[in-house]
C-alpha positions in Angstrom: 0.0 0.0 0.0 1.4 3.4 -1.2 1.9 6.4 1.7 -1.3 8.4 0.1 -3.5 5.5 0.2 -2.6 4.5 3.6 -3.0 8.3 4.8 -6.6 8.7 2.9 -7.7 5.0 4.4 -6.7 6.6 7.9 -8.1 10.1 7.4 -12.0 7.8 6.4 -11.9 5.4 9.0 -14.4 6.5 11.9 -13.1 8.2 15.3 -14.3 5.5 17.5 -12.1 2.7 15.1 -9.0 4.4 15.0 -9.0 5.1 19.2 -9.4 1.7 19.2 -7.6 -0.2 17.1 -4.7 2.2 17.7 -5.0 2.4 21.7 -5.4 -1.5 22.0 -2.3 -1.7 20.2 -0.7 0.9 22.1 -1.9 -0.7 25.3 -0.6 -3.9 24.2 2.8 -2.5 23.5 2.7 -0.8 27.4 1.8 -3.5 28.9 3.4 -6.8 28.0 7.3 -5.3 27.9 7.0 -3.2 30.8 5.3 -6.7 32.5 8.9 -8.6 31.4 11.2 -5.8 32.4 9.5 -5.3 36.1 9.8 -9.3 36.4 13.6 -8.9 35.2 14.5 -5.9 37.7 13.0 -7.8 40.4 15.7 -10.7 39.5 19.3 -9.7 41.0 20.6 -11.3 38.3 19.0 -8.4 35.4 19.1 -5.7 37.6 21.6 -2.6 36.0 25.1 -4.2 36.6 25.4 -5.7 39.8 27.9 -4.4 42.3 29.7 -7.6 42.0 30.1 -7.2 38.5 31.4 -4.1 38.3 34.9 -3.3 37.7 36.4 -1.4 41.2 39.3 1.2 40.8 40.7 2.5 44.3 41.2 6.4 44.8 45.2 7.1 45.8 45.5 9.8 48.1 46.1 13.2 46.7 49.3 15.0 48.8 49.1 18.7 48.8 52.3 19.0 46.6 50.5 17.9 43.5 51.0 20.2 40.3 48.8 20.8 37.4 50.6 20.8 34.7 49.4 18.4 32.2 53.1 17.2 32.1 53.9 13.4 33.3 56.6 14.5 35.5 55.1 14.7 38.9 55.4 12.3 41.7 52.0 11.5 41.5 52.4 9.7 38.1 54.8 7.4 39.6 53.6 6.9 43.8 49.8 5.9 42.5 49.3 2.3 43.7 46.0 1.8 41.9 45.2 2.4 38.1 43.1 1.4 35.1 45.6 -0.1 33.0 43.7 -0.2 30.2 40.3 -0.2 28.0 38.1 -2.4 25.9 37.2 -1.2 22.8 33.6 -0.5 22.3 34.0 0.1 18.2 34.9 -1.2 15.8 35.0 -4.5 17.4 33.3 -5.0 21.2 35.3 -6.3 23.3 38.8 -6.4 22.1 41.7 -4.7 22.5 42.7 -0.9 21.8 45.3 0.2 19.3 47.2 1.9 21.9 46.7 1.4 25.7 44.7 4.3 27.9 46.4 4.6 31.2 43.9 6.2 34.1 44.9 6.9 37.7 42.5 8.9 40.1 43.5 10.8 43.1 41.3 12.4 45.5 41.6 14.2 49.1 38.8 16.2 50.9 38.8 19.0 49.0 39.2 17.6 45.1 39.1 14.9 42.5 41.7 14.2 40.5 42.1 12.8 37.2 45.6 11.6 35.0 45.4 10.1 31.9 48.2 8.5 29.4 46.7 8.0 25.9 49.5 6.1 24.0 49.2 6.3 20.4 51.7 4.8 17.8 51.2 7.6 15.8 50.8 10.9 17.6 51.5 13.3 15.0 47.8 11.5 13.4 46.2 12.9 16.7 42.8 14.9 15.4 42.2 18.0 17.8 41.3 21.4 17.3 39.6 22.9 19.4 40.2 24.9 22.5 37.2 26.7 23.5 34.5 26.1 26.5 31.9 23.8 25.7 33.1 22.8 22.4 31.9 19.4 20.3 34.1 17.3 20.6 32.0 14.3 19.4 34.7 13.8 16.0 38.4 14.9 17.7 40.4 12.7 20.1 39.1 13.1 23.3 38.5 11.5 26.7 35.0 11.5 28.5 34.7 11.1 32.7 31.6 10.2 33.7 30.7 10.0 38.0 28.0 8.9 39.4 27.9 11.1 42.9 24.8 9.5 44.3 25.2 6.1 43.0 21.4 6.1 41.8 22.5 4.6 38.6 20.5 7.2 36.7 22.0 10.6 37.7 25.8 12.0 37.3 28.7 14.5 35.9 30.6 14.0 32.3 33.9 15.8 31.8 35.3 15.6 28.4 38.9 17.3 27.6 40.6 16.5 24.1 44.7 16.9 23.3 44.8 20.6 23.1 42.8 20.8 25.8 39.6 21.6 25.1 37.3 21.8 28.0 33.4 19.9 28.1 31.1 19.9 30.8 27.7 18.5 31.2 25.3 16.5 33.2 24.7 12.6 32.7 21.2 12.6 30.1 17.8 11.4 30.6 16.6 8.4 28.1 19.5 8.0 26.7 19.5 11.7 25.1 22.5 13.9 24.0 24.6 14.9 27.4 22.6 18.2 28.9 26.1 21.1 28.1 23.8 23.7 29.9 25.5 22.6 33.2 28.9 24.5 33.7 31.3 23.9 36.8 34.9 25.5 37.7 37.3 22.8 37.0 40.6 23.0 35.2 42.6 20.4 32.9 45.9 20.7 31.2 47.2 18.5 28.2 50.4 18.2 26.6 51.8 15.4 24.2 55.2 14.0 23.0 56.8 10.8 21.1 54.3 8.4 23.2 50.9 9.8 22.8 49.0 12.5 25.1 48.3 13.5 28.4 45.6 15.2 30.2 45.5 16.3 34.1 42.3 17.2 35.2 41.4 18.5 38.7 37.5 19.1 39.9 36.8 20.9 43.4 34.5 19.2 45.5 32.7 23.1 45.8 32.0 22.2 42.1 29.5 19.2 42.6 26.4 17.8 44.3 27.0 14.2 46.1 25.5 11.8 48.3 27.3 13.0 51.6 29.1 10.3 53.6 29.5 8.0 50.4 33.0 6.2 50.3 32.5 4.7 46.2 31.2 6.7 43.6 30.1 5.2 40.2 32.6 6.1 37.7 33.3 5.3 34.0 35.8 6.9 31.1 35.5 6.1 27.6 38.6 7.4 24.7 37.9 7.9 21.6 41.0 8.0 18.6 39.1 9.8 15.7 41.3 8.7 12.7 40.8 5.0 13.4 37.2 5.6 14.7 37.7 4.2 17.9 35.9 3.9 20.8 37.0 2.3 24.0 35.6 1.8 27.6 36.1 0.7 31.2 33.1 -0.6 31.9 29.8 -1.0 30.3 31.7 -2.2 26.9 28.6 -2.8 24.8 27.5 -1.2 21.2 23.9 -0.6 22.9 25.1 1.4 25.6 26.6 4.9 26.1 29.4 5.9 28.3 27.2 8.2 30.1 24.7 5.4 31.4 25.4 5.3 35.3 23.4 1.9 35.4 26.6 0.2 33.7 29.8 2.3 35.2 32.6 1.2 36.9 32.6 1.7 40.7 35.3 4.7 42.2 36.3 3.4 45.7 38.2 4.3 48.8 36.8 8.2 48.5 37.9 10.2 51.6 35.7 12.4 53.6 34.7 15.0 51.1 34.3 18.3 52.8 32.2 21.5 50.1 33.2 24.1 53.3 30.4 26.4 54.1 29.1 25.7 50.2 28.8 29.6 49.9 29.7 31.0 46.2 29.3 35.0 45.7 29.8 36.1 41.8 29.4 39.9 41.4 29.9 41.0 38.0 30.2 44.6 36.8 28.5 45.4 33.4 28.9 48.8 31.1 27.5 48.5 27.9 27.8 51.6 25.1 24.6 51.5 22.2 23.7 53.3 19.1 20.5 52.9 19.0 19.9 54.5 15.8 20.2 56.7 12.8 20.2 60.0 14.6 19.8 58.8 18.0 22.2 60.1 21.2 24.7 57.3 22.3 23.7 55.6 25.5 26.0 54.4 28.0 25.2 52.8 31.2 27.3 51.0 33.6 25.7 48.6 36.3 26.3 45.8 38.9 24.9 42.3 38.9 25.1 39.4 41.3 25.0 35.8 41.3 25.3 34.1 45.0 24.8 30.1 45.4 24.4 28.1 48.5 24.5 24.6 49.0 21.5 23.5 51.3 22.6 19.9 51.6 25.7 18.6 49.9 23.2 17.8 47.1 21.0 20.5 46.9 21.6 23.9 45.5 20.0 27.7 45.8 20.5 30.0 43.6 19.6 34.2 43.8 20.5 36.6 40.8 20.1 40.4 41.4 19.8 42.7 38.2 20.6 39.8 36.2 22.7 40.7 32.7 23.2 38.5 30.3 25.6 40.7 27.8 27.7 37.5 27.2 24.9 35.6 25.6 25.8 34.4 21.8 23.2 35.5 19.3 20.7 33.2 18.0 21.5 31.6 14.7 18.9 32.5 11.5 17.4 29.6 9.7 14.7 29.7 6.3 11.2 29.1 7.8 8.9 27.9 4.9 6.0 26.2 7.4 3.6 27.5 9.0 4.7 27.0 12.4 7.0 28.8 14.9 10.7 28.0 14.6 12.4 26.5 18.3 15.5 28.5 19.5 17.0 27.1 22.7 18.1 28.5 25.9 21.3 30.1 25.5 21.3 32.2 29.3 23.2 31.0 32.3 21.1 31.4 34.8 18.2 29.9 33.0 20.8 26.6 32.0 22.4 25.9 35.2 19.7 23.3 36.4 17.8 23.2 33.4 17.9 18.7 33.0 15.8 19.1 36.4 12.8 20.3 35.0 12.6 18.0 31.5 9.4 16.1 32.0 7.5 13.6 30.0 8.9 11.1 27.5 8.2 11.8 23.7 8.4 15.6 24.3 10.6 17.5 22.0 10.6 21.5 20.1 8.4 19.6 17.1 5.3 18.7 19.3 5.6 20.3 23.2 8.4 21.7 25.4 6.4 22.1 28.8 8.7 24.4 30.2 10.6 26.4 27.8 12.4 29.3 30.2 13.1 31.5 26.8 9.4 32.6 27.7 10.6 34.6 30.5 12.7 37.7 30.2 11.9 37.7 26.4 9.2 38.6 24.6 8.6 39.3 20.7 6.1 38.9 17.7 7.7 34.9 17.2 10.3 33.3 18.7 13.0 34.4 16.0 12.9 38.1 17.0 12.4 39.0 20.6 13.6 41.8 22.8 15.0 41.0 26.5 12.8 42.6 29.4 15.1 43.4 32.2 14.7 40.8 35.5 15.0 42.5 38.8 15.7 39.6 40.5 15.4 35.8 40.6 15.4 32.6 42.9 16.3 28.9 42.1 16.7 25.7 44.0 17.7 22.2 42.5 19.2 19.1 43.4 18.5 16.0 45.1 16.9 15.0 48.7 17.5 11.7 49.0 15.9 9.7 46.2 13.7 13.2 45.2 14.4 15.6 42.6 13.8 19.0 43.3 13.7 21.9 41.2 11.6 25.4 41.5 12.1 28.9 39.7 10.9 32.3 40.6 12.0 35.2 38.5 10.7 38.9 38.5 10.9 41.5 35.8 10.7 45.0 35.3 8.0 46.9 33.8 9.1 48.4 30.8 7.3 51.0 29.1 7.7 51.1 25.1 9.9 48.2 24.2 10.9 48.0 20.7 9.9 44.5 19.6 10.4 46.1 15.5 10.8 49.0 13.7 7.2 49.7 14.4 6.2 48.0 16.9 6.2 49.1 20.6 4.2 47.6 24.0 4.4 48.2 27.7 5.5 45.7 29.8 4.2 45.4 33.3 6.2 44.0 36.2 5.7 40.0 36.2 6.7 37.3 38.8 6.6 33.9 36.7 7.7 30.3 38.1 8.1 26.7 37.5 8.3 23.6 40.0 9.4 20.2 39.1 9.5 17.2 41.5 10.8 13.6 40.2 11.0 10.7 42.6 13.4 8.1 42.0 11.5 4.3 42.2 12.8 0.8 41.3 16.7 0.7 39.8 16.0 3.6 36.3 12.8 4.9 36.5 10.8 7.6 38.1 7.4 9.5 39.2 7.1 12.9 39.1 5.2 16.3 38.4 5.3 19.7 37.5 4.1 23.3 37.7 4.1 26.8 36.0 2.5 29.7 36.5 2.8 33.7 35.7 2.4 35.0 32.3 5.2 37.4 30.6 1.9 39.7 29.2 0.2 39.9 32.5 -2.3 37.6 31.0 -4.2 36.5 34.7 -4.7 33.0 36.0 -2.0 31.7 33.8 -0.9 28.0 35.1 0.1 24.6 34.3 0.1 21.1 36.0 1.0 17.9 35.7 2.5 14.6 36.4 4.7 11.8 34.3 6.3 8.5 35.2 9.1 6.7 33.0 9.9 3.1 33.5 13.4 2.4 32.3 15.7 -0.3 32.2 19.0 -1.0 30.7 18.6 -4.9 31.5 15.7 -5.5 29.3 15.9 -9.2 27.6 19.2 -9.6 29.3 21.3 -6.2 28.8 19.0 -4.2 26.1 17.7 -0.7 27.0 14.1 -0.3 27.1 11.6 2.6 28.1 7.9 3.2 28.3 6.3 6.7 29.9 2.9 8.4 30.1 2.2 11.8 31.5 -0.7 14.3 31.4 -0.8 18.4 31.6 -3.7 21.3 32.4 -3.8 24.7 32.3 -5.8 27.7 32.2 -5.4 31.4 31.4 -7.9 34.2 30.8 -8.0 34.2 27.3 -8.5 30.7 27.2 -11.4 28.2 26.3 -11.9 24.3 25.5 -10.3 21.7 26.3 -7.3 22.9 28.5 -5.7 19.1 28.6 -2.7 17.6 27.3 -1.7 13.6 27.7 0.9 11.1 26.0 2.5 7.9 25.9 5.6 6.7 24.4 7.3 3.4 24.2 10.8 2.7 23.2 13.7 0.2 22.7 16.8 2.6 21.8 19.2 -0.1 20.9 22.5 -0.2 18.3 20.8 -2.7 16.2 17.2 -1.9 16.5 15.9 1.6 17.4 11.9 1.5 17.7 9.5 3.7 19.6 5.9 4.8 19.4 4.6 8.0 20.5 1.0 9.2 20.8 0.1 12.9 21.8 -3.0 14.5 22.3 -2.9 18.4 23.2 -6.6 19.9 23.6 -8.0 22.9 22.0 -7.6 25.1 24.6 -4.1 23.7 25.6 -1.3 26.8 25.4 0.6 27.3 28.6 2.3 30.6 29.0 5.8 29.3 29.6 6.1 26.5 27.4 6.7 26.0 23.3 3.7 24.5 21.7 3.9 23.8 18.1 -0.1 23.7 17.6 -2.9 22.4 19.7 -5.9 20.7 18.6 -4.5 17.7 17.5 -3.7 13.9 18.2 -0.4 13.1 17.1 1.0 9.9 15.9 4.6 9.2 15.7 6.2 6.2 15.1 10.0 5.1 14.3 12.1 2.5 13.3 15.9 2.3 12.6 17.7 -0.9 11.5 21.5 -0.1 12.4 23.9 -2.9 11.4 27.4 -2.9 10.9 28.2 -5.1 7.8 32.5 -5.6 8.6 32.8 -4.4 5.0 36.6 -3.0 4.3 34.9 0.9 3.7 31.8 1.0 5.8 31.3 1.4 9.4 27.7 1.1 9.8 24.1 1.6 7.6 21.1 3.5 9.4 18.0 2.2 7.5 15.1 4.6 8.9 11.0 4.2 8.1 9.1 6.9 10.3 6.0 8.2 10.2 4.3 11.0 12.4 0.3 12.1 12.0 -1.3 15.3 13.0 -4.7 14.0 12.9 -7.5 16.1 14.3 -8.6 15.9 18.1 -11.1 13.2 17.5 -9.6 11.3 15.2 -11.4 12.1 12.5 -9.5 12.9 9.6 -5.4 14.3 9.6 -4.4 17.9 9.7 -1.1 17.0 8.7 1.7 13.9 8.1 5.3 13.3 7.0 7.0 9.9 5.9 10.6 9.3 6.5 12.1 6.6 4.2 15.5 6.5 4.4 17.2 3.5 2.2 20.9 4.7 2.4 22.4 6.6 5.6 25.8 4.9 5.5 28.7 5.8 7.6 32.0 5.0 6.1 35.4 3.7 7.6 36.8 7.3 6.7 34.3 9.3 9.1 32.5 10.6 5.7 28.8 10.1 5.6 25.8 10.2 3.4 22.5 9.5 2.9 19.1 9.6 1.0 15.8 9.7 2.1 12.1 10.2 0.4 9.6 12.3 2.0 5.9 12.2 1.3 3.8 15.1 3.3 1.0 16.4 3.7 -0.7 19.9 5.0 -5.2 20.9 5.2 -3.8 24.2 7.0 -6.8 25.5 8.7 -6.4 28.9 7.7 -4.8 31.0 5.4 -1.3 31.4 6.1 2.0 32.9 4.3 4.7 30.6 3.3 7.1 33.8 2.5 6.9 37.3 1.8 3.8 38.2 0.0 3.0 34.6 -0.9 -0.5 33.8 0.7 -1.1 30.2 0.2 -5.4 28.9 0.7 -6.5 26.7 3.0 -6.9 23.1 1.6 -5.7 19.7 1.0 -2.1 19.5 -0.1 -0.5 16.3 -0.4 3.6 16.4 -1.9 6.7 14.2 -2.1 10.5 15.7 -1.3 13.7 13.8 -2.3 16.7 14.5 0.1 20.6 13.8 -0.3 23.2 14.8 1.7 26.9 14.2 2.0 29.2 15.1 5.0 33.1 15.0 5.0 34.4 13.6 7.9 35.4 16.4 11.1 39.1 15.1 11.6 40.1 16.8 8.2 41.5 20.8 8.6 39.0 21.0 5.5 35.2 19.4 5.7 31.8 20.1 5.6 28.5 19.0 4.6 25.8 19.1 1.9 22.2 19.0 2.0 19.8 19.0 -1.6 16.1 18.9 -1.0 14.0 18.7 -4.3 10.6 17.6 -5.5 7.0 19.3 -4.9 5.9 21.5 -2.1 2.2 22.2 -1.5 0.9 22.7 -5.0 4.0 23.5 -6.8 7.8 23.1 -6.3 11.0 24.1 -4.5 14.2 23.2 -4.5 16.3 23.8 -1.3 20.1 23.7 -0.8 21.7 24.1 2.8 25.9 23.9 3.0 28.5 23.8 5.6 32.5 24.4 4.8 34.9 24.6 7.5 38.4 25.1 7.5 40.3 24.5 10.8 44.7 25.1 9.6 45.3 24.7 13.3 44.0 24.8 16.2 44.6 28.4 16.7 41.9 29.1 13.8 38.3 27.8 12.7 36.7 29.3 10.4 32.9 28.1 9.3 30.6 29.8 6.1 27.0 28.4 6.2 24.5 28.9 3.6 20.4 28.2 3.1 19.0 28.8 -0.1 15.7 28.0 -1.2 13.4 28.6 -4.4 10.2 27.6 -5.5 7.0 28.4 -7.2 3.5 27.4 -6.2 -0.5 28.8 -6.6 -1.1 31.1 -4.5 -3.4 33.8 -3.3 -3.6 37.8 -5.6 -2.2 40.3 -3.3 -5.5 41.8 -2.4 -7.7 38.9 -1.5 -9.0 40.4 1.3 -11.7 41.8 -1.7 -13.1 38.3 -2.1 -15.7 36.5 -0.2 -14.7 32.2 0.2 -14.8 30.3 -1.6 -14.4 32.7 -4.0 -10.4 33.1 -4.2 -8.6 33.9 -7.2 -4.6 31.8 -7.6 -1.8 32.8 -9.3 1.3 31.7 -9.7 3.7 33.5 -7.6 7.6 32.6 -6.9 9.7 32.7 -3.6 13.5 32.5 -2.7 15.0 33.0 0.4 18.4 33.0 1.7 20.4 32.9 4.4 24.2 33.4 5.0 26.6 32.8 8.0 30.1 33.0 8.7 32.0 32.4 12.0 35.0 32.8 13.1 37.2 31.3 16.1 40.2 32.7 17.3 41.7 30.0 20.1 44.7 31.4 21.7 44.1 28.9 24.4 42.0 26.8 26.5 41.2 30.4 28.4 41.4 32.9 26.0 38.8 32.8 22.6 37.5 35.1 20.3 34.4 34.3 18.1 32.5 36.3 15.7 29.3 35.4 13.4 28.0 37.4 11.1 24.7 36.5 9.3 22.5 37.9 6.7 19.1 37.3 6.0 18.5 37.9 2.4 14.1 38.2 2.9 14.5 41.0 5.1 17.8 41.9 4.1 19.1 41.8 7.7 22.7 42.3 8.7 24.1 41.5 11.8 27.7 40.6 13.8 28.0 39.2 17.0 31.2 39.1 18.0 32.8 37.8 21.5 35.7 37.9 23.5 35.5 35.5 26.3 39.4 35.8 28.8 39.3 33.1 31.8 42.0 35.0 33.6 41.4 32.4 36.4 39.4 29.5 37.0 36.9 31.6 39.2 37.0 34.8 37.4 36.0 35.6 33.6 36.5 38.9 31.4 33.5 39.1 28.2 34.0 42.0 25.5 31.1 41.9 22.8 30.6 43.6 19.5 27.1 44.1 18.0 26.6 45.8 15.0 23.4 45.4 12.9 22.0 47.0 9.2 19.2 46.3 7.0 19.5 46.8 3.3 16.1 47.8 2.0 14.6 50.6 -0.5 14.8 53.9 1.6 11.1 55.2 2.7 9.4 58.0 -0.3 12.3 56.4 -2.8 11.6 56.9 -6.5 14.0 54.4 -8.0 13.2 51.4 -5.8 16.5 50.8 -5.5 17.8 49.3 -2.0 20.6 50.9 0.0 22.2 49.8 3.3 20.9 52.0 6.3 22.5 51.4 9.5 20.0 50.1 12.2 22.0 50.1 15.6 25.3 48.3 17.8 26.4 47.8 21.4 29.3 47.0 23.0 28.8 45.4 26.9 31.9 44.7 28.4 31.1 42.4 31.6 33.9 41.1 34.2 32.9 38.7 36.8 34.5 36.6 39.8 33.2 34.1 42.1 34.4 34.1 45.7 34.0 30.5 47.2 33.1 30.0 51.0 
């Protein structure tokens, strides 16, 4: 059966039918594997890597002579009694041996952690790193990742990652298997260096830095290598294709921990802001200097409270453009420190992601704008946080309070008044059986001032990483209400979601239903009034040919089908024959798309193009190619082609980046789309439906990037992207320098300069000129005293 007959079969069949045939199989697929994996976690035997099973490595005691140098010339090299002599490689074969041996020895006294590390390699001047900076991906360079578990919960932890030119990369241990949560940053320092043998890496964490399970003597701990050119991967523990390094459930165990002491767990930050602006053609310069503070205290060794005062958040990066040819909102992430520190606390629900439902999205305070692409910051007066752990609870809450601002710009034209808002959230997670958990959560405030804005709500996630023996498995529900003043319907959302996230086999079924009347103030919310059905399968093998490394066959599907059933708003196919990953690092794949839009309304796919609201049905062909990271020169290629609505585009997105050293990166991006379809006259408004006259009207839209990375060292980077958007001929650089003149204390200088190329207002030739629009330049210094 072809993808439009199965979608028109769908769209007939009756409400009642489809709820269920669908929910029957749904229930089935619940029931019977959660059934098997809570019979397997009540077996010893299945439960997530017993502690006798575990691989042990024993803490040497850290004297207070020890340098960090990155240089294998101290003592402590040579006195350490205990040591992980070596790994098991993960890929390309499980379970064997490394090319080159990884050497790991762990000190720790009351006050720190400390890390060495010997990566041999046979060839060292092969090693692939460039990059220096905070925070940067180093998912495709040499590296090392450190994963502990402080709480030994098995589901809970800290990753460090450092690569040879060292690189720094901190985050906190994900949920479901997800990418590691970056938003988490903690003052720690490393130091690499590398000769004839290989590398080295010294890294040293401050107890002040982390949250633990007080009077614990073993931690769970894990490391994993990974050699870039040969596309290896090896492990301590947990040495399986279908796990991930940063799965507590199967690390290592970190023994013979002293008595950690965190002091009075007192961190003041003051930070001192001035910040110069043009705000205009014509317009007086501004300059304003002010004081911000950041003070943290740990409650409990694993539970921490956070106040900001006159919060500024001048070192923020800029959000990067993209082409928007739907009619739906565009998700930008959270890119503010305060708002990130603490952030994994508050994920709730399984299933939940920027193309359906993010119940808390924190962008929604402090910001505010016509969409999500363009919004203006509204100053916050203060704010509160708490987060951590009490015992097997998860706790986090948020109160934040901002100014009233009379006439903020959100455009050229457009002005409001802002009152003064307090907004929230709450999140609570309890911790049951070995992986899973039980939790809710709550909102409330409204950035307009709308009254009785709230949401709440409750989820619970079985997982297990022993399912069938050693397979991850998951399965979730979780339900949501709110209400607001301008609000009517149903005010309900609810989902489900079952998944087996394997290496092999990667399969899971979602179903979302978001009510009519379901749009919480501080969350993202693609569109309500639907039921959505998404479904997913990947078939992953790795064939041991001499040239490829693995093949990701993928058949997905996800329906927007109307609250009852009914008939579908919208759909999308994935069929993906050829996503093969070659021995080189290189990449490519093709995919076919069918889709599908009955857009309730008329809406505008681009500037001046109105398209009518009907049945659309279309097909898009996909190819793309990506050159392999550990080259100075790569980059990637993406060609979309084939109908769109009731005509055609053709869409080209490109990456090159050129990285001579690791002194130097830069990156040019490019979007670039054209199409034609039948779309509305310019003055419809005249005509009365279903009386609409179409013509056929052509688009193109581009967009332009280029960045640039100065890394004079680990503590020391400058970085600078300029974009330019070609639909409203917007011009803009952001441009950073970020000095870590010590591990506590950080110096930011930023650049922003913006134009807009346009015909000039009363112009006779139509012919568009460059007018400047405005620039900045904060300068912020900060430094945290530790108590």
């Amino acid at each position: 059966m072809d993808c439009k007959n199965l979608v028109n079969r769908i769209g007939a069949m009756g409400a009642m039918d489809v709820e269920r045939q669908v929910l029957r199989g749904l229930v089935l697929a619940l029931l019977l594997p959660w059934t098997a994996a809570v019979q397997a976690q009540s077996d010893e035997e299945d439960a997530p890597l017993p502690m006798s099973e575990r691989p042990v490595l024993r803490a040497n005691p850290l004297t207070s002579g020890f340098s960090l140098d990155g240089q294998r010339g101290d003592p402590a090299w040579r006195d350490a009694t205990d040591s992980i002599p070596d790994l098991t490689t993960v890929e390309p074969d499980e379970g064997e041996v490394p090319a080159a041996p990884t050497i790991i020895k762990v000190f720790a006294n009351p006050d720190e952690i400390v890390v060495l590390a010997w990566c041999r390699d046979r060839e060292p001047e092969r090693i692939v790193s460039f990059s220096k900076a905070r925070d940067s991906n180093l998912d495709e360079e040499d590296h090392l990742t450190i994963v502990f578990d402080t709480f030994m919960d098995s589901r809970s932890g800290y990753v460090f990652r450092v690569n040879p030119s060292g690189a720094r990369f901190d985050g906190l241990v994900p949920r479901h298997a997800d990418e590691v949560n970056s938003s988490w940053d903690a003052i720690w320092e490393a130091k690499t260096s590398r000769d004839e043998t290989g590398w080295y890496a010294e890294i040293r964490i401050p107890v002040k830095s982390l949250s633990f399970e007080k009077g614990l003597e073993t931690w769970g701990f894990n490391i994993e290598r990974r050699v870039e050119r040969l596309l290896e991967v090896s492990r301590w523990s947990g040495v399986s294709l279908d796990y991930e390094v940063t799965q507590p459930s199967r690390a290592g165990l970190l023994s013979g921990l002293p008595h950690l002491d965190y002091g009075l767990g007192l961190s003041v930050r003051p930070a001192f802001v001035t910040n110069t602006r043009n705000p205009g053609p014509g317009k007086d310069i501004d300059f304003d200097a002010d004081v911000a503070l950041d003070v943290t205290q740990k409650v409990t060794s694993n539970l921490l409270a956070a106040l900001t005062v006159n919060t500024d958040f001048a070192e923020t990066e800029v959000d990067v453009r993209q082409i928007n040819l739907t009619r739906f909102e565009i998700f930008f992430p959270e890119k503010r420190s305060f708002f990130l520190e603490g952030s994994d606390i508050f994920e709730f629900g399984v299933g939940l992601d920027e193309e359906s439902l993010v119940p808390f999205h924190s962008r929604r305070i402090g910001l505010i704008g016509l969409n999500e692409e363009e919004q203006s910051e509204v100053p916050i007066n203060a704010g509160g946080k708490i987060n951590g752990r009490l015992g097997n609870t998860n706790l986090g809450a948020l109160v934040v309070n901002t100014r009233k601002t009379d006439s903020l710009q959100l455009d050229e034209t457009v002005f409001v008044n802002v009152p003064q808002t307090t907004m929230g959230a709450f999140r609570v997670s309890q911790n049951v059986l070995d992986e899973s958990s039980v939790g809710v959560i709550a909102t409330f405030g409204d950035q307009q001032n709308r009254s009785n804005s709230w949401m709440a709500g409750a989820d619970f996630t079985f997982e297990t990483s022993s399912f069938r023996g050693e397979k991850n498995f998951l399965v979730g529900a979780w339900g949501l209400l709110n209400d607001r003043e301008d609000l009517n319907g149903d005010k309900s959302a609810w989902g489900a979601r079952v998944d087996y996230p394997n290496d092999l086999w990667d399969i899971n079924l979602t179903s979302t239903r978001i009510g009519d009347g379901f749009d919480p103030s501080l969350s993202f919310l693609v569109r309500n009034n639907v039921h959505i059905w998404d479904f997913g399968m990947e078939f992953n093998p790795r064939p041991q040919w001499p040239w490829v490394r693995q093949m990701f066959h993928e058949l997905s599907f996800q329906f927007f089908n109307k609250l009852d059933n009914s008939a579908w708003e919208s759909y999308s196919f994935t069929i993906k024959p050829i996503d093969w990953l070659l021995e080189s690092g290189d990449k490519f794949d093709i995919s076919i798309e069918p889709e599908g839009d009955r857009p309730p309304e008329i809406f505008e796919i681009s500037a001046d193009t109105d398209m009518l609201n009907r049945s659309y049905e279309w097909v898009r062909y996909v190819f793309g190619a990506r050159a392999a990271e550990r080259r100075s020169l790569s980059g990637e290629v993406r060609l979309e082609t084939g109908t769109y609505y009731n005509g055609d585009m053709n869409a080209l997105e490109a990456r090159l980046t050129w990285k001579p050293s690791a002194l130097l990166a830069l990156e040019a991006t490019g979007e670039w789309a054209r199409g034609e379809v039948q779309a509305l006259i310019d003055d419809y408004d005249d005509y009365v439906p279903p009386r609409y006259d179409l013509v056929e009207k052509s688009f193109k839209e581009q967009v332009f990037g280029f960045r640039l990375n100065l890394n004079f060292s680990s503590d020391l980077q400058f970085s600078s992207l300029t974009q330019y958007d070609t639909e409203g001929g917007e011009f803009g650089t952001n441009n950073r320098l970020r000095w870590t003149f010590d591990p506590l204390g950080d110096l930011f200088v930023v650049f922003n300069h913006n134009e807009v190329r346009e015909v000039p207002f009363g112009s006779t030739t139509g012919k568009k000129e460059w007018r400047f629009v405005s620039n900045e330049l904060p300068i912020k210094v900060q430094y945290a005293l530790r108590f």
